[in-house]
Residue, then its C-alpha position, 0 to 999 in steps of 0.5 A: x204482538x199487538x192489540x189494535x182496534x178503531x172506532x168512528x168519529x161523528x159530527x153532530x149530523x152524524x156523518x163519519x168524519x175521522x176513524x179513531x185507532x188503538x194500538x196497544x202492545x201486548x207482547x209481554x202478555x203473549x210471552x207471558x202466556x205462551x211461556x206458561x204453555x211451555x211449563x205446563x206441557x213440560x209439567x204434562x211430559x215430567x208427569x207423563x215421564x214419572x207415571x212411566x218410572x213408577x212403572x219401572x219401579x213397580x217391575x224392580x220389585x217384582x224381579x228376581x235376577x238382573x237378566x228379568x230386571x233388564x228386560x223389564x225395564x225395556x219393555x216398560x220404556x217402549x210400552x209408553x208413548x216417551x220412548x220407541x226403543x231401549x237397550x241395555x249393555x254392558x261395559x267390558x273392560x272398558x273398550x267394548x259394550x256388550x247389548x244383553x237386553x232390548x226392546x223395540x231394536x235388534x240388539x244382537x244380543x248374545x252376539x259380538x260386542x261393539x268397540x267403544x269407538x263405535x258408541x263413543x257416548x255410552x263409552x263416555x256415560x260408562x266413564x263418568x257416571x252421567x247421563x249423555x244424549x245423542x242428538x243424531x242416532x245415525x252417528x251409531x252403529x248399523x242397528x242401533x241407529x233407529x228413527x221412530x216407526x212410522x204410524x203403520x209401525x214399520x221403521x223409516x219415521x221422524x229422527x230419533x234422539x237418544x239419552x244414555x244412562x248409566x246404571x250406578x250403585x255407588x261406584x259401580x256402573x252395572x250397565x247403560x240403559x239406552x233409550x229412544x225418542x223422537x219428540x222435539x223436546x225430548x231429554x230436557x234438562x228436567x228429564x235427564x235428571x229423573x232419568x239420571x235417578x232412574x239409572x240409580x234406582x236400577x242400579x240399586x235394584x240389580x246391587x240387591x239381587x246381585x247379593x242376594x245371589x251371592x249369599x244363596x251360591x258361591x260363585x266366582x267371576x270367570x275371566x278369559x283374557x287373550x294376550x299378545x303384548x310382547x312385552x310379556x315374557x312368555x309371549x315373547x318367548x312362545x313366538x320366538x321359540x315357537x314353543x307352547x307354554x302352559x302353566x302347572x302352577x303359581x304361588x306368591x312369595x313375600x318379596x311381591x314376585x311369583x313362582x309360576x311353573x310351566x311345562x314347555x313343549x316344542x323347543x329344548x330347555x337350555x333355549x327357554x333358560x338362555x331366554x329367561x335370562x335376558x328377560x327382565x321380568x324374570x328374576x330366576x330360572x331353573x330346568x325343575x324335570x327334562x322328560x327326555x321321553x318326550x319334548x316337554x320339560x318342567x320349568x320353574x320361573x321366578x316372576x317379578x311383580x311387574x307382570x301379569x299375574x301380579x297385576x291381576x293379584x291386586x285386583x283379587x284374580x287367581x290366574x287359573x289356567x294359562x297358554x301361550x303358544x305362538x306369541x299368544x296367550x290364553x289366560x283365564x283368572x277367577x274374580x272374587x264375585x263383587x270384584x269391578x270386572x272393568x277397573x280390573x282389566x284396565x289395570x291389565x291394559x295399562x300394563x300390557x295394552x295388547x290385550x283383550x277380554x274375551x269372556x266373562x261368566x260367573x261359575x260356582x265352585x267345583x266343590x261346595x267345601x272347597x271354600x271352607x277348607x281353603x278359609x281354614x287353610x288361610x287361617x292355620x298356614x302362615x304365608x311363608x309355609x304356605x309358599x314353602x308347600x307350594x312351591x316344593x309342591x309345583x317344584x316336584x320335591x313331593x314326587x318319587x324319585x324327586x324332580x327337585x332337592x329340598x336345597x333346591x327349593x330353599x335357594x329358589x325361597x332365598x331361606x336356608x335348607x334348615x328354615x325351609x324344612x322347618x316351615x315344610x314339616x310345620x305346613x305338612x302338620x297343620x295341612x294333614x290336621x286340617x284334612x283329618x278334621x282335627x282342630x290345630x292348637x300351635 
């Protein structure tokens, strides 16, 4: 940039005989000012962009449960002139986003969940905990690829860009908030970072009303997983057999593996032994009843830790019910209510890559004393005569005439008849005290 002008040079008749020009360079003038442009628009947009957040903020306190918090926050983002369109989803199990909230986009929520391929950078904003833009939204999927209205409001307008923000409480990502813009400057390097504190605040926010749920019920996380790795014993064995496998019950042992008892339906018993067998993640089998009446059997399996129930142990999961027929496999396990769902089952995956979240929902416990008794329990009963009571429990040795010997279920515990009867009678008095309400003192 330039300033120039002239002026005219005169004799002494004061006839114009020469012209006089100036040049003078003011480019670092003009840089100058239009840099200061530049900072006060951003000032202007940062200001614009935090009277929005404070609303945001004003709506967190208002809410009382994570469903009114993520619609809130929205509805507060597109009511503004920053952003056309927000949504909200869920990471299930690290391989699907679920939309449970939107605003100015049809997220389909309640419908079926995206594959993370399909939004590689929500995925990715979920794995690391940081804010992630898209600079072209027609790279989302068919109904999350939304341009700007146009000024009659239809869609169709300018292309969009969006930021993708995960909303974390320490070190847990509660969702991704996802939100639309179609301004040329939009997501600087100064926005992502108040956005990035946004997503903090309203992790914070769904944290409180989370546990403020948890102290007012008790609740579980129910988990249902469908199954079809091979490498799991009883998928394998339920499409080889063509049998139906469904679990009556489990119990740990001290050694790290699990007694699971199955009734079989579909295939003779000496078939699923001979199986057992060959199998490595089984390190015994045993026929516990035959109903000859019938083609079920009761089968008793000792399981290593390799396997899957073992795998959700460590995460808190009691598997609750599971069935596998055909080679595939239904499992449903309880979760304590603050457990991380998406670490968990990708400890599964890791194990068994076949397999898939279906469901996820919270359920309160079918009777409100069963927690208190089952503290109680845990505090009275030492391991070993809890799983001596479960597994001649599950083993049938409590049933008339009985479908297991108390020998039976020692060489199964690997203890002696004699310890398993004293760990038994010992379990059965302080259980029988604990029902009675009578205070155990040895």
């Amino acid at each position: 940039w330039v300033n120039s002008f002239a002026f005219p040079l005169r004799d002494d008749d004061g006839e114009v005989y020469r012209f006089v020009g100036v040049i003078d360079d003011i480019t670092e003038v003009k840089e100058q000012q239009l840099e200061l442009g530049r900072h006060r628009d951003e000032l202007e947009r940062l200001n614009q962009i935090n009277t929005v957040i404070r609303r945001v903020n004003q709506g967190l306190v208002q809410e009382k449960t994570r469903e009114e918090i993520e619609s809130q926050v929205c509805e507060t983002l597109t009511n503004s002139k920053l952003y056309h369109a927000a949504w909200i989803g869920e990471a299930e199990g690290g391989r699907h986003i679920e939309p449970k909230a939107g605003a100015g986009i049809d997220v389909d929520v309640g419908e079926e969940s995206l594959t993370v391929e399909e939004v590689a950078s929500v995925a990715t904003a979920v794995e690391t905990g940081d804010v992630q833009i898209i600079q072209d939204v027609s790279e989302l999927p068919e109904g999350l690829a939304v341009d700007a209205p146009t000024e009659s409001g239809a869609p169709g307008g300018s292309q969009s860009f969006a930021a993708v923000i995960p909303l974390v409480y320490e070190e847990t990502v509660y969702d991704v908030l996802v939100a639309y813009s179609a301004r040329a400057n939009a997501f600087g390097t100064r926005e992502q970072a108040v956005l990035f504190e946004l997503g903090k605040t309203i992790g914070l926010a769904i944290n409180a009303v989370e546990r403020k749920r948890a102290l007012l019920t008790d609740e579980v996380l129910e988990l249902e997983l469908d199954v079809h790795d091979r490498d799991l014993f009883f998928v394998r064995a339920s499409s080889d057999t063509g049998a139906t496998f469904e679990m009556e019950g489990i119990t740990s042992q001290s050694d790290g593996s699990y007694l699971q008892y199955f009734t079989v339906r579909g295939t003779e018993p000496e078939r699923v032994l001979e199986l057992a067998e060959e199998a490595s993640a089984i390190e015994h089998a045993r026929l516990v009843t035959d109903h000859e009446d019938s083609d079920a059997c009761l089968v008793e399996f000792v399981v290593a830790n390799s396997s899957l129930a073992p795998t959700l142990a460590e995460y808190g999961a009691t598997v609750r019910t599971a069935t596998f027929e055909d080679g595939e496999g239904t499992v449903v396990a309880d979760l304590p209510r603050r457990a991380d769902v998406r670490t968990t089952v990708e400890a599964v995956q890791s194990t068994f890559p076949d397999s898939t979240l279906v469901s996820k929902s919270r359920r309160e416990r079918s009777v409100p004393t069963d927690r208190d008794f089952q503290v109680t329990l845990d505090e009275t009963l030492t391991e070993r005569q809890r799983t001596t009571l479960e597994a001649a429990y599950y083993a049938g040795f409590f049933d008339w005439p009985r479908d297991s010997s108390g020998e039976e279920v020692s060489e199964t515990l690997d203890i002696a008849p004699a310890t398993f009867h004293q760990h038994l009678r010992t379990g059965e008095r302080k259980l029988v005290k604990t029902l009675v309400g009578e205070e155990e003192i040895a």
